[in-house]
N, C-alpha and C positions, 0 to 999 in steps of 0.2 A: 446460448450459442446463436449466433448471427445465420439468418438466412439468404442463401444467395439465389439471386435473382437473374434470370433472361427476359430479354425485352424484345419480343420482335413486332414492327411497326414500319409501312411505307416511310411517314411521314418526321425526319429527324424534327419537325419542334415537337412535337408528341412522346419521341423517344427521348429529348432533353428535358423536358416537362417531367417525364415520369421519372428519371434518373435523379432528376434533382428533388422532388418529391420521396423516396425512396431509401433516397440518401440519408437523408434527413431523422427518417426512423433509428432508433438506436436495433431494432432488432433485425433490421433487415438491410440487403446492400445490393445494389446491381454488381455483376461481374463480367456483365457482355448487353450490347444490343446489336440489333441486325434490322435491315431495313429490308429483307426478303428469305425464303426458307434456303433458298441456295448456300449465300452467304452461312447461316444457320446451319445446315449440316454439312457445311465440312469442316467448320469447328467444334458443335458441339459435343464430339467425344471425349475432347478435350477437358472442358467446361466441367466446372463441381457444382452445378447447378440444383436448387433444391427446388423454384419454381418458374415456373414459365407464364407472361404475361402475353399473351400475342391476340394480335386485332385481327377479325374476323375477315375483312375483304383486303387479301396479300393480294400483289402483280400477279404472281406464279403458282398459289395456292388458294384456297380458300383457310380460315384456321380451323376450322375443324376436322380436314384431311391432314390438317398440319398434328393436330393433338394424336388425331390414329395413331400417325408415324412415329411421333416421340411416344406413345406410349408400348409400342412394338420394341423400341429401342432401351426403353427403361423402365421397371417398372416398380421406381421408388419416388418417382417426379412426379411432382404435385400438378396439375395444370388446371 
């Protein structure tokens, strides 16, 4: 079974880089990126998300107050 993937990253060539990387594996797929947590949580409830890749210095967060949050919110994600 395919794992799906979130990407959150300022910077879209990093998030295109890694999408097309990602891709590429047969086991794994991107199914969202987001270039800030905002964006990020108001869809991720949505999302069937199994792991989360997110870069450490966001505009609006830092990622490791980011990982606290999703991990409050879910606690079957990988990060």
């Amino acid at each position: 079974m395919s794992q799906a993937i979130t990407i959150i990253d300022p910077s879209t060539i990093v998030r295109q880089g890694l999408v097309h990387l990602i891709n590429n594996k047969t086991d794994y797929h991107v199914i969202s990126d987001y270039d800030n947590s905002y964006r990020l949580f108001e869809r991720f409830e949505s999302d069937d998300t199994d792991i989360v890749i997110a870069e450490y210095y966001l505009p609006d967060i830092n990622g490791l107050d980011l990982i606290r949050i999703l991990k409050v919110k879910t606690a079957l994600l990988r990060l």
